[in-house]
N, C-alpha and C positions, 0 to 999 in steps of 0.2 A: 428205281435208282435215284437216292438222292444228293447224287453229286456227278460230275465226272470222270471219266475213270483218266490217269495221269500215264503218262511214258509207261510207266512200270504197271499198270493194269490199278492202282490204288483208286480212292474214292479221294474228293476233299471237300468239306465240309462249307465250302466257297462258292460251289457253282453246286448248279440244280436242275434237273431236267423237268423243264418245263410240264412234258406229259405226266412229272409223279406228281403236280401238287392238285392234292383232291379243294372238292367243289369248296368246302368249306375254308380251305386257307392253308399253309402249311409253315408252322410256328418255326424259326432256326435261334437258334442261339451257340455260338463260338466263337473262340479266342486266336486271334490270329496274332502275330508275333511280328514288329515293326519293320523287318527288314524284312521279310515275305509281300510284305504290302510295298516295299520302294520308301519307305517313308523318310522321309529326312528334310528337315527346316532348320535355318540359320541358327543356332544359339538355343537351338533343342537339343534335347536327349531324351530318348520314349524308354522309360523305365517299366514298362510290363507290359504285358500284349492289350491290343483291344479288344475290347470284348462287344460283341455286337449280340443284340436281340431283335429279330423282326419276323414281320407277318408278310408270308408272300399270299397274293390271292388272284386269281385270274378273273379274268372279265373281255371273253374270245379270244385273242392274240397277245392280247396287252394283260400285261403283269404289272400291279403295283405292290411295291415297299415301301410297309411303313414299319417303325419301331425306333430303337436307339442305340447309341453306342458309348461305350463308355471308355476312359484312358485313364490316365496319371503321364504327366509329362516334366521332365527338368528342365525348366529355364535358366538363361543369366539375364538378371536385370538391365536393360540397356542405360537405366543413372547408375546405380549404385556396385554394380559388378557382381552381386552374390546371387548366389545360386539360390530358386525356389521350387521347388512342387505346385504344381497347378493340377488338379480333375476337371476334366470335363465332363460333361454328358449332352452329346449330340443328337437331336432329334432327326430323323432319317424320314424322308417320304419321297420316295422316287416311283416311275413307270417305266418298264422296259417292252421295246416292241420288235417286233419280229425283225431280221435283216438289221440294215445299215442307210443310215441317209447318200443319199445318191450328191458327191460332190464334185462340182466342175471347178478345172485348175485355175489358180487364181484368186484374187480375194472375192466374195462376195459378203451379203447378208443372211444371216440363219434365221428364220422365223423363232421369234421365242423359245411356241412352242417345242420346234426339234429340238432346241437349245437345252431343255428342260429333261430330255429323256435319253434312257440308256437303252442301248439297242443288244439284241442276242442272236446268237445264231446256233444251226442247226440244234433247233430246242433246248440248249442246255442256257440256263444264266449265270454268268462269273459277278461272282458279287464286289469281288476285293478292289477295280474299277471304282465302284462307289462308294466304297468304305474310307479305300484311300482321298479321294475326293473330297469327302465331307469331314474328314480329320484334315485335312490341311486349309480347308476354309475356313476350319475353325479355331487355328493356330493363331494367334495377337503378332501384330506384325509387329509392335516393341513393344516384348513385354515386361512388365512393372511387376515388383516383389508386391508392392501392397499402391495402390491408387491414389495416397500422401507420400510415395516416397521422397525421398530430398537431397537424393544421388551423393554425389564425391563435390566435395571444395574445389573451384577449379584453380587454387594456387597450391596449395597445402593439399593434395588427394585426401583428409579423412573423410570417412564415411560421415556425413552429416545424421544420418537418423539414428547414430551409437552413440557421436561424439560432438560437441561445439568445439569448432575451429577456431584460433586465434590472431587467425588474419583481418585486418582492417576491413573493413566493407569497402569494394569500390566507389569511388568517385561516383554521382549520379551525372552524366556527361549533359546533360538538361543544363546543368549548374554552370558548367565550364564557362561563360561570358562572366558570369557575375565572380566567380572566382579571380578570374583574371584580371576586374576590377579590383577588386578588393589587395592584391598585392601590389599595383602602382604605389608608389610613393608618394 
């Protein structure tokens, strides 16, 4: 079985039972589709499924994932207001271990290490947890059409990297003493 069986008795392509992946590794490759994953970021739009590649391999209890994932995402510029396409390609290396970390009510501190790993239970592993995960780490928290943009005029709204603007340059407020000089009579 390599996946788990769903409400309806189905397979998915997301979760994996731990006892099928032989000694050697077990390669997955699938497209999972953005709102399946929960996915949603400020001033996104996930224009085609992600598509993920990885190597699961065991080593006793603990399962690690490596491989990549790949998107296409729409952004809006946080200067200039238009719309861009951005790819990623995420690299993926996680460990999954049996159970759940044991947590007492309250704040505490998590050892790095549990910090770092994703935990499974009764043998099967849900992958889409760390897909979605490592697609919104990898989301720019303001993202920029191109890394010289030169956003909107803040009197005039154009678009500065289409058009020059015909508004005066502000005042440098540095200057304002010697300004105010200079108009005394």
């Amino acid at each position: 079985m390599l996946g788990h069986r769903t409400a309806t008795g189905t397979l998915t392509m997301t979760q994996v039972g731990v006892s099928n992946i032989p000694d050697e590794g077990l390669t997955l490759s699938f497209h999972e589709d953005a709102a399946a994953l929960d996915l949603t970021a400020p001033g996104a739009r996930f224009v085609q499924p992600v598509t993920a590649d990885v190597l699961l391999k065991k080593a006793g209890d603990a399962v690690s994932v490596t491989g990549r994932l790949a998107l296409s995402v729409m952004f809006e510029c946080v200067d200039c207001l238009r719309e861009f396409l951005a790819s990623f390609e995420i690299p993926v290396e996680a460990q999954y271990l049996p159970g759940s970390p044991s947590l007492v009510a309250g704040e505490h501190v998590m050892p790095v290490e549990e910090a770092e790993n994703y935990y499974y239970r009764d043998d099967v592993i849900d992958l889409d947890e760390l897909v979605r995960e490592e697609v919104l780490l990898a989301m720019p928290y303001n993202p920029l059409c191109k890394p010289d943009c030169r956003g909107l005029c803040p009197h005039c709204g154009v678009d500065l990297n289409t058009e020059t603007c015909q508004c005066a340059p502000p005042p440098d407020p540095r200057l304002a003493a010697l300004r105010q000089f200079f108009k005394k009579p």
